[in-house]
N, CA, C and O of each residue as an XYZ file, in Angstrom:
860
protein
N     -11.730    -15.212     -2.450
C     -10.412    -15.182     -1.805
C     -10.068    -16.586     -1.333
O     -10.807    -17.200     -0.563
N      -8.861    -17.111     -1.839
C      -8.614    -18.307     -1.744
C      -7.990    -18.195      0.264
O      -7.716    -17.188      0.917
N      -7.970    -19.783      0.711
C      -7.308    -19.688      2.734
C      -6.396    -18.996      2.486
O      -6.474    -17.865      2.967
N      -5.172    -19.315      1.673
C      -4.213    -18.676      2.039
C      -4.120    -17.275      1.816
O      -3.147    -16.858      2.444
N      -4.603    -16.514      1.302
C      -4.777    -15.121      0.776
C      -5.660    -15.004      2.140
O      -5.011    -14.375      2.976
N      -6.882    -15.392      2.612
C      -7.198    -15.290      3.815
C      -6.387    -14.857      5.307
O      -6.594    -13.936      6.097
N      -5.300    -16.058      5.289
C      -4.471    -16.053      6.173
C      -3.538    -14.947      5.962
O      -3.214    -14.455      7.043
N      -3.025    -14.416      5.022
C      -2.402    -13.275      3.955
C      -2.919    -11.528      4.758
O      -2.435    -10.399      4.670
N      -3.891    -12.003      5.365
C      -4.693    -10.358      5.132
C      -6.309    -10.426      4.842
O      -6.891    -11.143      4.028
N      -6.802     -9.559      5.662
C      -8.211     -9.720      5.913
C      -9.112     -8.452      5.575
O      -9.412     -7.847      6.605
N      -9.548     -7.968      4.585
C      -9.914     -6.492      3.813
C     -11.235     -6.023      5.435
O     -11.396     -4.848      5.763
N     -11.862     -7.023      6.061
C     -12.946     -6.784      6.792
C     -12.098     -6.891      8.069
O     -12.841     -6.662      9.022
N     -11.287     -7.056      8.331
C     -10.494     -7.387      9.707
C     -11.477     -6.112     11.157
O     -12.038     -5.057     10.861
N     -11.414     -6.471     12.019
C     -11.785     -5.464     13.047
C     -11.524     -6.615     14.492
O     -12.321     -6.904     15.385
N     -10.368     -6.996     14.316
C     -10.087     -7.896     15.162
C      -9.378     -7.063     16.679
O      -9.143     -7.618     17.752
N      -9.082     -5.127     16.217
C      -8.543     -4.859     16.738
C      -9.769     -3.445     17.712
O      -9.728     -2.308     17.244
N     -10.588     -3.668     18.790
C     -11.241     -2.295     18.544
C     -10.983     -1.290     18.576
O     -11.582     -0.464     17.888
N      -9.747     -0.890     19.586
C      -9.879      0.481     19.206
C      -9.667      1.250     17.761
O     -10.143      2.330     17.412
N      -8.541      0.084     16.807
C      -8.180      0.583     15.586
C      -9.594      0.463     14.600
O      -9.777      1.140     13.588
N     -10.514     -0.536     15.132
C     -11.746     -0.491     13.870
C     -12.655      1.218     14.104
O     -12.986      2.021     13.232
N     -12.867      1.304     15.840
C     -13.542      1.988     15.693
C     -12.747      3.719     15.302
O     -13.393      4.687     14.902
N     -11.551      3.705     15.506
C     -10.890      5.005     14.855
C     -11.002      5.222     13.348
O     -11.097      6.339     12.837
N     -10.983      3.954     12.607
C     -11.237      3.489     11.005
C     -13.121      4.165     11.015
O     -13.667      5.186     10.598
N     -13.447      3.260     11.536
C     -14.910      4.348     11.411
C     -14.997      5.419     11.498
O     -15.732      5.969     10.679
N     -14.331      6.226     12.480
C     -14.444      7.857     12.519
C     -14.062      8.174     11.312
O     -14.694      8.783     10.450
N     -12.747      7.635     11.270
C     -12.033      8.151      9.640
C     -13.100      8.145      8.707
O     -13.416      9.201      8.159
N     -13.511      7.416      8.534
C     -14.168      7.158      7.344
C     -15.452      8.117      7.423
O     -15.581      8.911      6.491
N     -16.442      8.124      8.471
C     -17.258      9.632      8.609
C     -17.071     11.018      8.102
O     -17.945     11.682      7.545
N     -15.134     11.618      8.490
C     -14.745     12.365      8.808
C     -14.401     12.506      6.943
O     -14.725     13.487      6.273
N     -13.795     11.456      6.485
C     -13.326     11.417      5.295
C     -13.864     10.251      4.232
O     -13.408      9.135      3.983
N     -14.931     10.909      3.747
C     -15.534      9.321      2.801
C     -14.925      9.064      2.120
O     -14.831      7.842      2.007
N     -14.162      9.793      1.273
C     -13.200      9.279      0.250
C     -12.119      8.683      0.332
O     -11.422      8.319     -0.614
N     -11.853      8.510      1.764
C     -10.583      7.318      2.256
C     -10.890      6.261      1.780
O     -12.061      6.084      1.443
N      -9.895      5.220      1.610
C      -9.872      4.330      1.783
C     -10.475      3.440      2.792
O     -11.403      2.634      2.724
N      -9.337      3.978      4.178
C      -9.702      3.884      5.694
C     -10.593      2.735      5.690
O     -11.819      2.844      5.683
N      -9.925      1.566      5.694
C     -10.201      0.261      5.778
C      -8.730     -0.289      6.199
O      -7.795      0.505      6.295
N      -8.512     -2.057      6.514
C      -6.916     -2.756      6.521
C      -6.749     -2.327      4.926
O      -7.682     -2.278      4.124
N      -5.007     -1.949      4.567
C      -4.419     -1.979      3.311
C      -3.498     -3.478      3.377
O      -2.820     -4.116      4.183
N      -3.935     -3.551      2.072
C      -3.394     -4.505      1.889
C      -1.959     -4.706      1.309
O      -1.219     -3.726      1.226
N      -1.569     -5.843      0.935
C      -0.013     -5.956      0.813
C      -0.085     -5.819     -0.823
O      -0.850     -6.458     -1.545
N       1.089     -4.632     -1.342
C       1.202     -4.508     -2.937
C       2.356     -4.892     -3.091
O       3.306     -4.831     -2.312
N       2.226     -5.647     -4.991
C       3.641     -5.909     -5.310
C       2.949     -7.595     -6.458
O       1.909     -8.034     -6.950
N       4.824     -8.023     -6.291
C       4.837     -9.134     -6.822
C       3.887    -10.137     -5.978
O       3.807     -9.508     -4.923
N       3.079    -11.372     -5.783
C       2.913    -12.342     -5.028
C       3.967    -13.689     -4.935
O       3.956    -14.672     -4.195
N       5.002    -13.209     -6.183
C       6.126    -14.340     -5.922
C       7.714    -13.826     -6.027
O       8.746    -14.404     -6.369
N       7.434    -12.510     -5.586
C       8.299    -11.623     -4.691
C       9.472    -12.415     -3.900
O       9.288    -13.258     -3.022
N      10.914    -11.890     -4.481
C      11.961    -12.254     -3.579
C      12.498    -11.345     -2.542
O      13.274    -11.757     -1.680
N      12.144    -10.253     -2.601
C      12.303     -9.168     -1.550
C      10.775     -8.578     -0.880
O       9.800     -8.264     -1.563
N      10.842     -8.535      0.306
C       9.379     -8.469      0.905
C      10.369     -6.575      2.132
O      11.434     -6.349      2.707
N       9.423     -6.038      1.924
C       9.500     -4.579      2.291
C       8.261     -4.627      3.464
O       7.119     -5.038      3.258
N       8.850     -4.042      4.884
C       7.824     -4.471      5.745
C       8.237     -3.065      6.621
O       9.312     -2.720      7.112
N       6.817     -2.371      6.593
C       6.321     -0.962      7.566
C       6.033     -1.235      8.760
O       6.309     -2.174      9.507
N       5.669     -0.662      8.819
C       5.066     -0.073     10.604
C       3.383     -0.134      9.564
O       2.883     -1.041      8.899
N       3.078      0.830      9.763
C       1.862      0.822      9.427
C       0.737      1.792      8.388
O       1.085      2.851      7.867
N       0.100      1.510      8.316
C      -0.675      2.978      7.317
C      -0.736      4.739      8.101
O      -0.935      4.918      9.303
N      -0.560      5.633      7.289
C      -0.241      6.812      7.215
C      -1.659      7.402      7.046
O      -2.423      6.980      6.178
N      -1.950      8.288      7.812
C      -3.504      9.144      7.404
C      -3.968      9.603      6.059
O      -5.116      9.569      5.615
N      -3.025      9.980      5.568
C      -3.269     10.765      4.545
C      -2.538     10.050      3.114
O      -2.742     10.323      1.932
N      -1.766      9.199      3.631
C      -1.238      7.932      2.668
C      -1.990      6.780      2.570
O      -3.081      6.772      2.002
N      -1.440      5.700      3.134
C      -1.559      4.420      2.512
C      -3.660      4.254      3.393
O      -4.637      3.619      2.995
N      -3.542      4.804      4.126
C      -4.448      5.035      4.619
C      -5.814      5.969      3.773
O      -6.978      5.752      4.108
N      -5.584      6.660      3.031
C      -6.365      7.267      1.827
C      -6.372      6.830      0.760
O      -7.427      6.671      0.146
N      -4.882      6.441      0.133
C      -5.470      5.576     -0.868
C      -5.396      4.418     -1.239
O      -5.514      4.074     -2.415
N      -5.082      3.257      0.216
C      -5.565      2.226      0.007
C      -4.259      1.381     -0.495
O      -4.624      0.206     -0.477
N      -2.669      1.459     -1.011
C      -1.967      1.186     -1.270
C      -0.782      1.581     -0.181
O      -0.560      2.716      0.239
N       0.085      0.093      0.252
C       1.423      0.789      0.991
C       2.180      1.877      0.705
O       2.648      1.705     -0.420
N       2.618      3.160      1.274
C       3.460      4.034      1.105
C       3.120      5.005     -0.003
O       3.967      5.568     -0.696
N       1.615      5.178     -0.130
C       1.256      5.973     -1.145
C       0.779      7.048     -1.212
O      -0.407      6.749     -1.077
N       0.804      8.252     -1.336
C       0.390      9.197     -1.743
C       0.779     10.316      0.438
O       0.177     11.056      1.216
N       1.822      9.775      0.334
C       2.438     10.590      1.680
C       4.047     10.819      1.436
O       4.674     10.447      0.445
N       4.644     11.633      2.758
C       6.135     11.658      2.189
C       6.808     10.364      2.675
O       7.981     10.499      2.329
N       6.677      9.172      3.300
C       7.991      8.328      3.357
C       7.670      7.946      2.291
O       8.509      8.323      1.474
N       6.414      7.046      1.564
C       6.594      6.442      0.319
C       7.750      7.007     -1.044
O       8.151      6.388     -2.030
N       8.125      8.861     -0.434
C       8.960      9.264     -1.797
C      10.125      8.819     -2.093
O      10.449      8.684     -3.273
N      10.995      8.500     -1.032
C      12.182      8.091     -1.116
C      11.917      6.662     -1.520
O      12.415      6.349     -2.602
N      10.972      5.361     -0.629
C      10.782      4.421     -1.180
C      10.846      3.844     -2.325
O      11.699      2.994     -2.582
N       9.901      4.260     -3.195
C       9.532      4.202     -4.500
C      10.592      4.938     -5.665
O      10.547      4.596     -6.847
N      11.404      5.837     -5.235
C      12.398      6.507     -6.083
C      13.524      5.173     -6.004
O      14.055      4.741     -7.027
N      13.802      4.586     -4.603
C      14.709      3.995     -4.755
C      14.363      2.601     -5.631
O      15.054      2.020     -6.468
N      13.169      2.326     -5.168
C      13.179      0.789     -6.111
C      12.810      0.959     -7.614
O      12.640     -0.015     -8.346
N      12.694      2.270     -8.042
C      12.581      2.453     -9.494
C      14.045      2.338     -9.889
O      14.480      1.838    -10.927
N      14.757      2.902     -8.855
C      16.231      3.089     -9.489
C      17.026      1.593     -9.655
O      17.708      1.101    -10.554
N      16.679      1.234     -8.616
C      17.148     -0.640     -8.864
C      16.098     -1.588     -9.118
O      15.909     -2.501     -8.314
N      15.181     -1.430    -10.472
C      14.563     -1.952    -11.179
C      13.268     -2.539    -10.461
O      12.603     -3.390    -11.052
N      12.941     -2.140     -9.328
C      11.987     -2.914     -8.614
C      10.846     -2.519     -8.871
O       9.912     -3.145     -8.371
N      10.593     -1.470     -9.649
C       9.741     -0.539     -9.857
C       9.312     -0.292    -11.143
O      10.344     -0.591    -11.742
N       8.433      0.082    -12.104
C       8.691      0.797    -13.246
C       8.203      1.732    -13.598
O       7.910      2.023    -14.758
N       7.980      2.583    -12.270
C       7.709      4.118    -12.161
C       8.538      4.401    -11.102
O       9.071      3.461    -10.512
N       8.848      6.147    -10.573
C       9.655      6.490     -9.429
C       8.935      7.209     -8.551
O       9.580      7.824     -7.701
N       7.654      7.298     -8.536
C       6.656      7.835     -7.717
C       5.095      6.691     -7.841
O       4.594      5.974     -8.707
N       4.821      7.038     -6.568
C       3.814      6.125     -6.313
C       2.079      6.982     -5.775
O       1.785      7.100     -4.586
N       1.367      7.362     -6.660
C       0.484      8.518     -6.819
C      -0.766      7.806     -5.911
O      -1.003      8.306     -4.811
N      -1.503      6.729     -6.332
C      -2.411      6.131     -6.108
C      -3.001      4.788     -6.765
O      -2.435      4.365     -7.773
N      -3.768      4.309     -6.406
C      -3.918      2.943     -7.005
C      -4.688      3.402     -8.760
O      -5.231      4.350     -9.328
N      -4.219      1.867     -9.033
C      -4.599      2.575    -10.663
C      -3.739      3.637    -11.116
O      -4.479      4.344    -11.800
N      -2.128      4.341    -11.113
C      -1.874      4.831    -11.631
C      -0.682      4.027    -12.218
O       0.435      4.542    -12.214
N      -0.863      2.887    -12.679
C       0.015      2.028    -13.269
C       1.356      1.728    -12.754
O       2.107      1.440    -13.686
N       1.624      1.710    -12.215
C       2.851      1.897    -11.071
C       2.770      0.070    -10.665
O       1.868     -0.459    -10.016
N       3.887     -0.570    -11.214
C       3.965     -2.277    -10.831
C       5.070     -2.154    -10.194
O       5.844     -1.205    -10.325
N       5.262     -3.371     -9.253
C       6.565     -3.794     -8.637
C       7.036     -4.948     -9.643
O       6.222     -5.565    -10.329
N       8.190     -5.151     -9.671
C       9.090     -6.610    -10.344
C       9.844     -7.371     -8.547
O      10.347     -6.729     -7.624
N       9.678     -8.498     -8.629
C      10.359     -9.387     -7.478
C      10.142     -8.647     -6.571
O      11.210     -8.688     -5.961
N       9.165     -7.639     -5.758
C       8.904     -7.010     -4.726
C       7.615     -6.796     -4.387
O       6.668     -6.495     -5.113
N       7.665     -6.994     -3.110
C       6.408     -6.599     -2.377
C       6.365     -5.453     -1.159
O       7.486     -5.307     -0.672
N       5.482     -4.721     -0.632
C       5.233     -4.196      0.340
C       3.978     -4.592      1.299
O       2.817     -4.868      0.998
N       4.633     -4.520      2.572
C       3.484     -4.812      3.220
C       3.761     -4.254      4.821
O       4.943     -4.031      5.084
N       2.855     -4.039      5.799
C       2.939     -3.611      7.236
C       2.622     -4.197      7.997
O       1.518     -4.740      7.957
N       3.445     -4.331      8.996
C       3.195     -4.921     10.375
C       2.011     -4.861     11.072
O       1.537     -5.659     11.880
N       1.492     -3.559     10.556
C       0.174     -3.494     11.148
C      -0.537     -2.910      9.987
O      -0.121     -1.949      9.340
N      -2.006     -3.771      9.695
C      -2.373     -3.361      8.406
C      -3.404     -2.236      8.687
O      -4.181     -2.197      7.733
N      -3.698     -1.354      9.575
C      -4.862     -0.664      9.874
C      -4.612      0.444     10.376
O      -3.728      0.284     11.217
N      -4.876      1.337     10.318
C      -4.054      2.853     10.721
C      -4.473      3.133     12.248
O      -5.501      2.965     12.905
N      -3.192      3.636     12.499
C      -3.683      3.455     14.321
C      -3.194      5.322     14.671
O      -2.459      6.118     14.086
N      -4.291      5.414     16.252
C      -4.377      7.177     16.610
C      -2.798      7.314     16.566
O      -2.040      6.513     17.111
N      -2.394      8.442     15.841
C      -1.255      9.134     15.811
C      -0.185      8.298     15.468
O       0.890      8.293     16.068
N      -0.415      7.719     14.683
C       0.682      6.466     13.798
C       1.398      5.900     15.040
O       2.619      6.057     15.059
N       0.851      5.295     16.033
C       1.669      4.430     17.067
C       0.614      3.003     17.081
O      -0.274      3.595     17.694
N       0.289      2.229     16.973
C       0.002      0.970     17.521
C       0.145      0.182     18.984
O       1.268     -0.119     19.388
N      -0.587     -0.015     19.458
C      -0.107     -0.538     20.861
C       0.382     -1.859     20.765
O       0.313     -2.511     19.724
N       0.906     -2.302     21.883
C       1.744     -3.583     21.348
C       0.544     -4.939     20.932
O       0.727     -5.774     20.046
N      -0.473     -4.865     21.692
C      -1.156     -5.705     21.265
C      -1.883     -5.741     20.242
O      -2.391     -6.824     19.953
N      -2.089     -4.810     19.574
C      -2.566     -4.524     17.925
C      -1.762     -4.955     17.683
O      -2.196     -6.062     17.366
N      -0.157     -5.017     17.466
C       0.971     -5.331     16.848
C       0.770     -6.718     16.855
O       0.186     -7.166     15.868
N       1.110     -7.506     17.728
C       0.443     -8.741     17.982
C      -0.804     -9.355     17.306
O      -0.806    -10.446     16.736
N      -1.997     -8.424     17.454
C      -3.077     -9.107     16.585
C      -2.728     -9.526     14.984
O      -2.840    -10.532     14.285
N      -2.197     -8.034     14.818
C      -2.134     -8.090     13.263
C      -0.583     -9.366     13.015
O      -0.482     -9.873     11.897
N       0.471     -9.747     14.108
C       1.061    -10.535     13.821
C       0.659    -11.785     12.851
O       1.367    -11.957     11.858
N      -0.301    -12.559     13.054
C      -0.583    -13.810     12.582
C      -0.399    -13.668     10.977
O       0.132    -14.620     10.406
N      -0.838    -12.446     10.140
C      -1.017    -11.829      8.902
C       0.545    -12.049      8.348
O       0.865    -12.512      7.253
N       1.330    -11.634      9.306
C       2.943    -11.547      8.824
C       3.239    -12.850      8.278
O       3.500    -13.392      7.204
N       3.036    -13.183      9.855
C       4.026    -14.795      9.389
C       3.200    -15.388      8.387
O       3.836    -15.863      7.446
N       1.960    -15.492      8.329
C       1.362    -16.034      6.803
C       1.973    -15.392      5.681
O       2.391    -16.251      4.905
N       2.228    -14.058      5.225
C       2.842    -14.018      4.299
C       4.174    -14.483      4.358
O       4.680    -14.941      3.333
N       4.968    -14.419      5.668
C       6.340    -14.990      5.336
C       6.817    -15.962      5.273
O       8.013    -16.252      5.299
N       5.457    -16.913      5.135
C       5.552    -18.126      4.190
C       5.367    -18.545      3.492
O       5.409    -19.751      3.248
N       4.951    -17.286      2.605
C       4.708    -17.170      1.030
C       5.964    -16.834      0.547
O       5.826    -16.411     -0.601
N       7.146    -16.828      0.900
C       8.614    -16.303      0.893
C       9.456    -17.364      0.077
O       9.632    -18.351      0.792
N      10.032    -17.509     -1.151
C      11.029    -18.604     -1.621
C      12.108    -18.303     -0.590
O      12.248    -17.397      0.231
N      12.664    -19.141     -0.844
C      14.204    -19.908     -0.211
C      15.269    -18.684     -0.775
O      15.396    -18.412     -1.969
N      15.927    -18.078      0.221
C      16.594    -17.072     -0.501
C      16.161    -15.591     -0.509
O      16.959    -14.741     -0.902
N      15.109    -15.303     -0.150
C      14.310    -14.113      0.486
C      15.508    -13.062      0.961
O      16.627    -13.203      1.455
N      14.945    -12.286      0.681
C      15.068    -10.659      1.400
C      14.148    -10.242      1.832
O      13.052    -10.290      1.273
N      14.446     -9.560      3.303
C      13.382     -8.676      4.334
C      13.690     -7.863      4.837
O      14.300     -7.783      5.903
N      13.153     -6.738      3.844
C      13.552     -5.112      4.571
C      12.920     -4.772      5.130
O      11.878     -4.385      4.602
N      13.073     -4.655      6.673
C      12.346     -3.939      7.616
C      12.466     -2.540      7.565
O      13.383     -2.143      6.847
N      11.681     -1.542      8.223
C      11.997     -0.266      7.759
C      11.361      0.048      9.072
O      10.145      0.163      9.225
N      12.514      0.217     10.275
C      11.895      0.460     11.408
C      12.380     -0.574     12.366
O      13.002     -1.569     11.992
N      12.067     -0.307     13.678
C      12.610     -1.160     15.215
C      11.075     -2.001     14.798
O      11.015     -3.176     14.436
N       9.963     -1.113     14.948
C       8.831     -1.871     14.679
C       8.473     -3.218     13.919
O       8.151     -4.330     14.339
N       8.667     -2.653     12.523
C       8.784     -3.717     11.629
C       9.312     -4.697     11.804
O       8.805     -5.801     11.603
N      10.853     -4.408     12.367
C      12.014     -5.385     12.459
C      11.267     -6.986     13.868
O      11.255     -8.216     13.825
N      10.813     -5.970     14.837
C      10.177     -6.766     15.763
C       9.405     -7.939     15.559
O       9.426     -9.086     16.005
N       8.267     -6.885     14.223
C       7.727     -7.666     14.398
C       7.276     -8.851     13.478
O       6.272     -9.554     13.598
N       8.545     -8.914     12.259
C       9.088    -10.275     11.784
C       9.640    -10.683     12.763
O       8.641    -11.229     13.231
N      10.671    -10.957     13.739
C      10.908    -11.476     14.671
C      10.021    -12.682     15.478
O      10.270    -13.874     15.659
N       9.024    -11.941     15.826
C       7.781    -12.270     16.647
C       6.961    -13.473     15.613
O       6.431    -14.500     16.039
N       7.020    -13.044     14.190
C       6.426    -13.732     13.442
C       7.218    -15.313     12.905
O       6.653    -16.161     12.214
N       8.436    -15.387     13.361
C       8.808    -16.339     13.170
C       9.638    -17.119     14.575
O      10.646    -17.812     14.710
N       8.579    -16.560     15.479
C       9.193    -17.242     16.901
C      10.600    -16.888     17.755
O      11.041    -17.313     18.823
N      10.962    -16.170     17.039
C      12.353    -15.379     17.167
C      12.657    -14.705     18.650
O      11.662    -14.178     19.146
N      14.257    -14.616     19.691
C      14.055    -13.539     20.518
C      14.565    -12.475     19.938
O      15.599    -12.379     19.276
N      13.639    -11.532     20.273
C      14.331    -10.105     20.119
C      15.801     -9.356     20.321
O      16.376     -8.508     19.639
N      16.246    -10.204     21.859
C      17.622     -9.499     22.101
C      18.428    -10.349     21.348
O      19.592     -9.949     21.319
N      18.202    -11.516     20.645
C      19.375    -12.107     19.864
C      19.342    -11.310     18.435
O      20.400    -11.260     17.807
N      18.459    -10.835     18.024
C      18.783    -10.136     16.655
C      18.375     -8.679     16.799
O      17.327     -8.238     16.328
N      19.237     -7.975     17.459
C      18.925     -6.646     17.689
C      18.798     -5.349     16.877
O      19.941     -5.031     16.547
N      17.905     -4.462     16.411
C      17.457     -4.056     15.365
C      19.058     -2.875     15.230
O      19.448     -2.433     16.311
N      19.639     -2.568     14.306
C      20.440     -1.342     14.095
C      20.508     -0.920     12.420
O      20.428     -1.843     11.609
N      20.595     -0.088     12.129
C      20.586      0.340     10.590
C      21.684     -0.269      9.939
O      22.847     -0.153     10.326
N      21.163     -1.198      8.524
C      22.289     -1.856      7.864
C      22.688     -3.261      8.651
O      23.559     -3.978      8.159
N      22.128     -3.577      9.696
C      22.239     -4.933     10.171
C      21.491     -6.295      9.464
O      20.339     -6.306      9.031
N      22.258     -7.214      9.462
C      21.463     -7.831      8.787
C      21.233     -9.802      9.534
O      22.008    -10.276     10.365
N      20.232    -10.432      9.046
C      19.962    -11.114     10.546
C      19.747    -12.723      9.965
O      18.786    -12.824      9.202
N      20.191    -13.458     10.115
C      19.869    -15.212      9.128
C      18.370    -15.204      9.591
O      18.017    -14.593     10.600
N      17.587    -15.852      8.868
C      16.055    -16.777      9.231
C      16.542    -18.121      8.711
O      17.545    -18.441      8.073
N      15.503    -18.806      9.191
C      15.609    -19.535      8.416
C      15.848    -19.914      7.270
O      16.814    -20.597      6.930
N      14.826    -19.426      6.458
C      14.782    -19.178      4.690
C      14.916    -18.041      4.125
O      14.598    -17.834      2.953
N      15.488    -17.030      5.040
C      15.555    -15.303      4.208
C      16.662    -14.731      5.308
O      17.188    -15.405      6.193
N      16.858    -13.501      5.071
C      17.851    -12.594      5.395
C      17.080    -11.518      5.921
O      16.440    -10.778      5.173
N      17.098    -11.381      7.164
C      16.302     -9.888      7.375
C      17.780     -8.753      7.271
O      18.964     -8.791      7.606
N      16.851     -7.806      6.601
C      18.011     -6.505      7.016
C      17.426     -5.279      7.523
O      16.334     -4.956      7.054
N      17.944     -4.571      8.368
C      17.284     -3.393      8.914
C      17.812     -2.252      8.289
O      18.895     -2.036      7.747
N      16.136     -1.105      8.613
C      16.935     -0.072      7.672
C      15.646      0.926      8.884
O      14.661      0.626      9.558
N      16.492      2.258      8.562
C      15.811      3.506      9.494
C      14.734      4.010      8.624
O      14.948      4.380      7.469
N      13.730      4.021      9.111
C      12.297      4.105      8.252
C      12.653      5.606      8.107
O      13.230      6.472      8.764
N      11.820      5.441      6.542
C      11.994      6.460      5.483
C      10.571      7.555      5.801
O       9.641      7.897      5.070
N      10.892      7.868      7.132
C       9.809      8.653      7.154
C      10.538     10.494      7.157
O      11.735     10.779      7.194
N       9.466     11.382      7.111
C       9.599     12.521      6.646
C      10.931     13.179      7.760
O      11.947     13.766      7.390
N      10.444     12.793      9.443
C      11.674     13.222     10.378
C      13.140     12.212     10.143
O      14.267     12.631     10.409
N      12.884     10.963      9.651
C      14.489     10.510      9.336
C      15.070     11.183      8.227
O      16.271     11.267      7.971
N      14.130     11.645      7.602
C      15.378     12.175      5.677
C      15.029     13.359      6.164
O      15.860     13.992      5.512
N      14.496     14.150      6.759
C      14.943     15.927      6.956
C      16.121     15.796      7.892
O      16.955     16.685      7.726
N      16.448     14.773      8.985
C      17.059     14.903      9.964
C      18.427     14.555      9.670
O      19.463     14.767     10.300
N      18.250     14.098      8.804
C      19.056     12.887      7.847
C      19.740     11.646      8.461
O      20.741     11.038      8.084
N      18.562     11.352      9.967
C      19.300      9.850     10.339
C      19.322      9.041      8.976
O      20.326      8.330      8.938
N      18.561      8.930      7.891
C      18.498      8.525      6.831
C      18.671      8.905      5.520
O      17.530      9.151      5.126
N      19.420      9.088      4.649
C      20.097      9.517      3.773
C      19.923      8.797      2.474
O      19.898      7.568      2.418
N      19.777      9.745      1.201
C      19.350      8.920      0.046
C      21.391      7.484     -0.036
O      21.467      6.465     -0.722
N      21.993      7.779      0.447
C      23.325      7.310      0.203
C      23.092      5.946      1.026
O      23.499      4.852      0.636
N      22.118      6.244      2.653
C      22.338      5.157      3.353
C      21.152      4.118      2.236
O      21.525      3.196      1.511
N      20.219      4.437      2.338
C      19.106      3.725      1.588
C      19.217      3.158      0.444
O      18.466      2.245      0.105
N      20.370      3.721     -0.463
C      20.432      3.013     -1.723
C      21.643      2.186     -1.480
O      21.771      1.247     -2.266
N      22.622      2.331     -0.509
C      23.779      1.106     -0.209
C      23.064      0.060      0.767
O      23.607     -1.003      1.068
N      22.203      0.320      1.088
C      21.128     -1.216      1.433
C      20.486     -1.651      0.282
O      20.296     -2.865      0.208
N      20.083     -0.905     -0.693
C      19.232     -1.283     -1.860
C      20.519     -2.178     -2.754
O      20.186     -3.196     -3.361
N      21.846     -1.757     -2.774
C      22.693     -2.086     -3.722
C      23.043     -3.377     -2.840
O      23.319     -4.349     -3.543
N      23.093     -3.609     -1.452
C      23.361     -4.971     -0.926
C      22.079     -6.052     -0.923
O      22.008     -7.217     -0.533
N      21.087     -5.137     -1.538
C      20.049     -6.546     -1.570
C      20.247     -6.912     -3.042
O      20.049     -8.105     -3.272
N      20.594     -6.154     -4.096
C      20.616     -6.540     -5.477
C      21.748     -7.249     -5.480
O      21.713     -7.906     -6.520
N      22.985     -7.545     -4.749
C      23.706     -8.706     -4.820
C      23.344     -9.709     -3.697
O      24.160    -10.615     -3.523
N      22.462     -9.690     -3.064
C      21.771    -10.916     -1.894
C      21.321    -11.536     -3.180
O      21.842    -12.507     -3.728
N      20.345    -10.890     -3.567
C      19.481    -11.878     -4.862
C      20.369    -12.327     -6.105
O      19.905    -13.166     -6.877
N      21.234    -11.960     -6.249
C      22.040    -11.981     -7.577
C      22.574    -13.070     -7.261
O      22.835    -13.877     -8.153
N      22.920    -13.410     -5.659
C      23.669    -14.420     -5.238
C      25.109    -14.166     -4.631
O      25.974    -14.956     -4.253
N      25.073    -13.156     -4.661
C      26.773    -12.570     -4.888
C      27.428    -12.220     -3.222
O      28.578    -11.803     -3.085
């Protein structure tokens, strides 16, 4: 593993204890997890960077890939198949051939935390990971946050205050070198509830395909 892939994400990380030692139970409880940090999937020279909250028990957390094999990843992955980001529309498990084009995924917090919440200072630990990748970012970037969380905690990662770029669905925020945009995480209570809607999610998807287009 080359520094910067280092700085990128850490497969041995346990920088956090309570999240290492819950990862250990997991892993007792369930050998066939993954249940280790997941790492970031996709392009590595990615113009749109897709940023979670964090791993899912029974998802990204089992098999080891962002947004995989749980229900927010469904809407995810349907949508970036539909605007070419994808070249499958479901995302099963690793090894099931499933590539990204100009996209990446990755989480704010790379390690699955009790009852999918993170405390703020896990959030924080795992910060340093962000901003290293989000300077793996060309000039011209897109950053879909998916979540208040997420949104934060690019913020945080590029020195940012919070109350000047305030998180709301479809908002969208200058960086320096990229565009953050916020979007209401695609989890199972936003699309039953329908704070989130296949209509809202793909008219953010259709405003990032003219961000990049240039348009």
């Amino acid at each position: 593993m080359s520094g910067s892939e280092a700085r990128v994400f850490d497969p041995d990380c346990r920088r956090c204890p309570r999240l290492a030692d819950f990862l250990d139970q997991v892993r007792r409880q369930h050998p066939d997890y993954h249940a280790r940090p997941v790492a970031p999937f996709g392009d590595p020279r990615a113009r749109l960077l897709i940023v979670g909250l964090a791993p899912g028990m029974h998802g990204a957390n089992a098999t080891g890939r962002p947004f995989t094999g749980d229900f927010a990843g469904i809407l995810l992955y349907e949508t970036l198949h539909k605007f070419g980001f994808s070249n499958r529309p479901a995302s099963m498990r690793r090894g099931d051939g499933l590539k990204l084009r100009d996209c990446r995924i990755t989480n704010a917090v790379k390690c699955l935390p009790p009852q999918n919440k993170p405390a703020t200072g896990e959030i924080r630990a795992c910060n340093g990971f962000l901003g290293a990748e989000l300077d793996t970012l060309p000039a011209g970037a897109v950053i879909l946050a998916l979540g208040r969380i997420a949104h934060d905690a690019v913020l945080r990662a590029r020195g940012l205050r919070l109350s000047a770029h305030p998180f709301a669905h479809g908002a969208e925020h200058r960086l320096e070198n990229a565009l953050l945009l916020d979007s209401y995480h695609c989890s199972r209570y936003n699309t039953q509830t329908r704070r989130l809607t296949v209509d809202m999610f793909e008219a953010l998807f259709a405003r990032i395909d003219g961000l990049l287009a240039g348009h």
